[in-house]
C-alpha positions in Angstrom: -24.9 -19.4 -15.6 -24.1 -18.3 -11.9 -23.4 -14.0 -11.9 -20.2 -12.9 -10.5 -22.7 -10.6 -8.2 -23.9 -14.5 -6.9 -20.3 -16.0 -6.7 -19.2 -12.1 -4.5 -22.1 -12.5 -2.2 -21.4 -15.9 -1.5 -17.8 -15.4 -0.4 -19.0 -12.7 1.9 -21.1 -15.4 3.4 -18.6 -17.5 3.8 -16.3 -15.3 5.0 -19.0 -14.4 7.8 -19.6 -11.3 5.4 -23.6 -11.4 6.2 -25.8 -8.9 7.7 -24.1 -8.2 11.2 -26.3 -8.6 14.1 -24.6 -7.1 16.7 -25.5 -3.4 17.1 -22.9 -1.2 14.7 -21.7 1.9 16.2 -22.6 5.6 15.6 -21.1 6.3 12.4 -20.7 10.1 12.2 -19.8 10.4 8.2 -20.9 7.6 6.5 -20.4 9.4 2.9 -16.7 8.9 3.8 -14.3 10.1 0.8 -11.3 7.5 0.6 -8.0 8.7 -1.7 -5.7 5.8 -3.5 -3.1 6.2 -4.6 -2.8 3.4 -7.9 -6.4 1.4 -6.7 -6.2 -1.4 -9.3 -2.7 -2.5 -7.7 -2.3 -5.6 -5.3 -1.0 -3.0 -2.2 -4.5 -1.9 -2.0 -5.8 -5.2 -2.4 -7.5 -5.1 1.1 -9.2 -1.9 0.3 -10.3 -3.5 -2.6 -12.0 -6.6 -1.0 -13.7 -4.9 1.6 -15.5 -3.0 -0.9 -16.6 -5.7 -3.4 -17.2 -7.7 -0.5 -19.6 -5.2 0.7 -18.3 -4.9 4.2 -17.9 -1.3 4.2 -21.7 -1.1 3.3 -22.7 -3.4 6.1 -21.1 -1.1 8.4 -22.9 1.6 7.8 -20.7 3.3 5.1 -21.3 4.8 1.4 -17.8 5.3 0.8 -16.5 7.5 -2.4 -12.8 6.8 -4.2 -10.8 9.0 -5.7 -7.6 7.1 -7.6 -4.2 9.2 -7.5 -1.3 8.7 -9.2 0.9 7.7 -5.7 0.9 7.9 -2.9 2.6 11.5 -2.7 -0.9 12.7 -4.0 -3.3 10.9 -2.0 -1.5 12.6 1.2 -1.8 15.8 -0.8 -5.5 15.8 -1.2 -6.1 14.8 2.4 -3.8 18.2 3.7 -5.5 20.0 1.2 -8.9 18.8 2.0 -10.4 17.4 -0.9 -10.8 13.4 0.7 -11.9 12.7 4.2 -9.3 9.4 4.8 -6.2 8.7 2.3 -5.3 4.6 2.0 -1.0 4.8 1.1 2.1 4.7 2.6 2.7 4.8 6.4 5.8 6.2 5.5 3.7 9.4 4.2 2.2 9.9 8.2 5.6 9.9 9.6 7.4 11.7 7.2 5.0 14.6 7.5 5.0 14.9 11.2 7.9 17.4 11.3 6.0 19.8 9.1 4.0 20.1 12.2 1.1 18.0 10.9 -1.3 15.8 12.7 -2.0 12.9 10.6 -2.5 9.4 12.5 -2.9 5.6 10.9 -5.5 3.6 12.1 -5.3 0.5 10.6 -2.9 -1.4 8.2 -3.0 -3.1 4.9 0.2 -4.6 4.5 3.2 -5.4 7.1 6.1 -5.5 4.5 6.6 -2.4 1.8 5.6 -4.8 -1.4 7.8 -2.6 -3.0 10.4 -4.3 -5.3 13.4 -2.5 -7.6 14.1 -3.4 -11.1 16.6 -2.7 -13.5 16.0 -3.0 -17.2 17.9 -5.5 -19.2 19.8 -3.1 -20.6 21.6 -1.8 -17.5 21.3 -5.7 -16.4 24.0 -6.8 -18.2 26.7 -4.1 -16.4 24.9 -3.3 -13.3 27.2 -4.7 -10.4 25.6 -2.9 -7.5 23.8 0.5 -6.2 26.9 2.3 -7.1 25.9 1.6 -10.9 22.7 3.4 -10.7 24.4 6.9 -10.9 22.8 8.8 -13.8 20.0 6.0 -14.4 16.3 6.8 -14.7 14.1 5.5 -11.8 10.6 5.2 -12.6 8.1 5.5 -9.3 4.3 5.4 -8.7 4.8 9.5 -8.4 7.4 11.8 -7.4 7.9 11.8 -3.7 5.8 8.6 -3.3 7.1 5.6 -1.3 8.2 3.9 -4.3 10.6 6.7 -4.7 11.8 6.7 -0.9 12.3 2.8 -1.5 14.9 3.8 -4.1 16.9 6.0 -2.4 17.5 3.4 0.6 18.8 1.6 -2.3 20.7 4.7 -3.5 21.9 4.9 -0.2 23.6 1.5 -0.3 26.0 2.5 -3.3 26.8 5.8 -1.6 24.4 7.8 -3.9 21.2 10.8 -3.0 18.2 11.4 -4.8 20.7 13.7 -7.1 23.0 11.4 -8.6 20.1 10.1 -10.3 16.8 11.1 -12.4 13.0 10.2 -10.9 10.8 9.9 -13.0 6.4 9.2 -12.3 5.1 6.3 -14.3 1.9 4.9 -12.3 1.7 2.0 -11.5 -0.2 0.6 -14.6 0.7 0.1 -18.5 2.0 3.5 -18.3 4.6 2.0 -16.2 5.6 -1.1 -18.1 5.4 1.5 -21.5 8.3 3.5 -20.0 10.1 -0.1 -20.0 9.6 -1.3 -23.4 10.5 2.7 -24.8 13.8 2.8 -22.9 12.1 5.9 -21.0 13.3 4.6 -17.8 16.4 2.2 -16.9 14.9 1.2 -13.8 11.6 0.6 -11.9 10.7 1.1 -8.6 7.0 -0.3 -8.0 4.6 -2.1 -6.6 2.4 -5.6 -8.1 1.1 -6.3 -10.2 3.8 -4.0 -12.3 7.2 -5.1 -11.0 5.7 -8.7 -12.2 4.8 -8.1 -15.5 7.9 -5.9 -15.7 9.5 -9.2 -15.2 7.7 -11.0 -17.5 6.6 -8.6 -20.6 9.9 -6.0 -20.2 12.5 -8.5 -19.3 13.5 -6.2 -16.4 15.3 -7.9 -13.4 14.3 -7.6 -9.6 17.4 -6.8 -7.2 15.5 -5.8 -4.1 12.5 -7.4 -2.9 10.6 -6.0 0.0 7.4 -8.2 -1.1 8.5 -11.0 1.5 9.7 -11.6 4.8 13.4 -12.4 3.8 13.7 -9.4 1.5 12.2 -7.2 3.8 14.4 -8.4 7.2 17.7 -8.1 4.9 17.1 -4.3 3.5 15.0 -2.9 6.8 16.1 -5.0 9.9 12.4 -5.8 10.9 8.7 -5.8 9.4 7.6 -2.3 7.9 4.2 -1.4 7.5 3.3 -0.3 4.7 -0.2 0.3 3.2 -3.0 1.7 5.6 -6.2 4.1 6.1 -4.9 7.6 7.8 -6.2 10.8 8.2 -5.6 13.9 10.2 -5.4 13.3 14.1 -9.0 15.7 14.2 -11.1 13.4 12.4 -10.0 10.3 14.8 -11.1 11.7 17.3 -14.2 13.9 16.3 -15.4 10.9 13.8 -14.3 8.0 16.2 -17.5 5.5 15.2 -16.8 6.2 11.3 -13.2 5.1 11.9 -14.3 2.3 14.1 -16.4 1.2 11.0 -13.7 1.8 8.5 -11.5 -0.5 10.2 -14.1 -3.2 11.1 -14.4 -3.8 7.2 -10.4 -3.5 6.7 -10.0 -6.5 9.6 -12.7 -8.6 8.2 -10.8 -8.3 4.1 -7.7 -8.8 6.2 -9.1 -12.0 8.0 -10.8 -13.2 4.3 -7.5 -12.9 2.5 -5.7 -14.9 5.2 -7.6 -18.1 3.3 -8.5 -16.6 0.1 -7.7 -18.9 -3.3 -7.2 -17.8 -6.6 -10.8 -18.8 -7.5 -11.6 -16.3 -4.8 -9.6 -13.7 -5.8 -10.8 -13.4 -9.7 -14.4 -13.5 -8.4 -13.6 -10.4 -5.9 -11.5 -8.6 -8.2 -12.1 -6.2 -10.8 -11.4 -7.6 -14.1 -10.3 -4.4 -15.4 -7.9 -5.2 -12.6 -5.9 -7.8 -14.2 -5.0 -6.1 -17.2 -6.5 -9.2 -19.5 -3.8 -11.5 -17.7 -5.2 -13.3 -14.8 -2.4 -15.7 -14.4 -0.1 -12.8 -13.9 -2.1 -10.9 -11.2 -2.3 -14.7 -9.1 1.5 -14.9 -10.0 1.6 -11.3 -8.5 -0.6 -12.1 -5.4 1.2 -15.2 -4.6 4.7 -13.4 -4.2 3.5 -10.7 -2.7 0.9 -12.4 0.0 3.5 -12.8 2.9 3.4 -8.6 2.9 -0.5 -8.3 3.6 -1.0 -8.1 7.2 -2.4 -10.5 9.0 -4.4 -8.4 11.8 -4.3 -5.0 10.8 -2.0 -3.9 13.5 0.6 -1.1 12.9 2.7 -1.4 16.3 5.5 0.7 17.6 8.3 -2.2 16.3 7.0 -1.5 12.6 7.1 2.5 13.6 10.2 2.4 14.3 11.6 0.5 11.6 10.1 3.0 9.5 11.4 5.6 11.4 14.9 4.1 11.0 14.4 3.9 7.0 13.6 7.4 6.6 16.6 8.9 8.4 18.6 6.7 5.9 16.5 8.0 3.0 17.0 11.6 4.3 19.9 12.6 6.4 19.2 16.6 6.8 16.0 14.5 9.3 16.7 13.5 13.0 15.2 11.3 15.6 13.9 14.4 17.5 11.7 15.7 15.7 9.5 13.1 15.8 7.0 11.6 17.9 5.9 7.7 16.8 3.6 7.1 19.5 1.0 10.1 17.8 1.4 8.3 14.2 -0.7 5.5 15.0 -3.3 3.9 16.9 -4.0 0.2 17.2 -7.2 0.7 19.2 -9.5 0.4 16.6 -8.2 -2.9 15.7 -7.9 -4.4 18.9 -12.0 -3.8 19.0 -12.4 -4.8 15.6 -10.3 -7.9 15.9 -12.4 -9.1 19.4 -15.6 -9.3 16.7 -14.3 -10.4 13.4 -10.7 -11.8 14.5 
């Protein structure tokens, strides 16, 4: 019988995932501390394969995760110190900025939210628009997460704030789908594979989708990045060759999961990852594969559009106060995409 361990270092073969000969560059902090915010989740699916793939390792990195509840947290423990790089929301690094805080994305996971908004079947069977969501109970990843920030553009929509109804943190796991079942919540706002198995096991129905390229254009105008490796403007610049490597590995999953097949995927993949339902995580992955990006790139287009989301989310926010070109760079990738793209 062939090992999973065979079947993973094969596919990093294949995928060019071999001992690199070209010379690596200084990495500075190779006991690099990564926060998640919901790592067994398909956003961080990148992360994920870069790991098990051992690409981080042939870089020159030993890196340690901590798993959060959201994204909300992650961004907490990399002000506060406790993680060296946070992988989440690039919503989270330009929301901050005005609190006069230098935090800077580097490379990105996904180009389209992968957020989707479901109501249970309950409220299904009045619910005419966002106007009807006034007094409902919105489960997110965490409070203040991205998943919450996707709910009030919705909110927004029917004329409704963050007041007119009740957040509520579920994870993004079985706690999630629990909530569901118990009529704890009436709607879900959340990322795969939860909002499919919400579908499927809680009978909830999907009215925004920001998984896709169509559902995305219609509620945000444009692609939005979404999931991607920050940290604080300091350690770009002081630790330059340990983000260098960092990204190098998050191109090179980026690049694999461009071709990647389902028999790939459950040989990468944790099985505690798929919840003892594979068919439901490929289900997951399929609808949510147009949202991974394909190069890593974050670009001032997808800055702006997230820009442009926020002050809907938050109106007491103006254009002024920030300053896009400081929330990314796409350097890194660039070099990392002239090797491995």
């Amino acid at each position: 019988m062939i090992s999973r361990r065979t079947v993973l270092a094969g596919l990093a073969a294949a995928a060019g995932g071999g001992p690199l000969r070209a010379q690596q560059p200084a990495v500075e902090l190779a006991d690099v501390h990564i926060g998640v915010g919901g790592r067994a989740s398909l956003y961080y699916l990148p992360l994920t394969v870069a790991e098990r793939l051992g690409y981080f390792r042939e870089e020159g990195l030993t890196p340690r995760f901590s798993d959060f509840t959201g994204g909300s947290r992650t961004m907490q423990a990399l002000v506060g110190g406790s993680i060296d790089v946070a992988s989440g929301a690039f919503e989270h690094v330009v929301s901050i900025q005005p609190k006069g805080l230098r935090i800077q994305a580097f490379v990105a996971q996904g180009r389209y939210p992968n957020f989707a908004f479901a109501i249970s079947r309950k409220l299904a069977a009045t619910y005419r628009s966002p106007a009807d969501l006034k007094g409902a109970r919105i489960g997110v990843t965490a409070p203040g997460a991205g998943s919450q920030t996707f709910a009030e553009i919705i909110l927004a929509r029917g004329g409704l704030g963050p007041k007119d109804v009740s957040f509520i943190g579920v994870g993004s796991g079985a706690s999630a789908i629990a909530a569901l079942l118990h009529d704890r919540i009436d709607a879900i706002s959340n990322i795969d594979p939860a909002v499919t198995q919400a579908e499927r096991t809680a009978g909830a129905k999907i009215i925004y989708d920001v998984r896709t390229t169509e559902g995305t254009r219609d509620l945000f105008g444009g692609p939005v990045p979404s999931g991607c490796l920050y940290t604080e403007e300091a350690f770009v610049q002081s630790r330059p060759g340990t983000v260098q490597a960092l990204t190098n590995a998050m191109v090179r999953s980026l690049v694999w999961l461009r071709t990647a097949q389902p028999a790939d995927l459950l040989a990468v993949v944790p099985p505690a990852y798929l919840a003892g339902d594979p068919d439901l995580y490929l289900a997951a992955f399929e609808k949510g594969r147009e949202g991974i990006s394909k190069d890593g790139r974050i670009g001032i287009e997808g800055a702006r559009n997230t820009l442009k989301t926020l002050l809907r989310a938050e109106r007491s926010l103006s254009e002024s106060q920030f300053q896009l070109e400081t929330t990314f760079t796409d350097r890194f990738v660039e070099k990392a995409l002239a090797r491995f793209g």
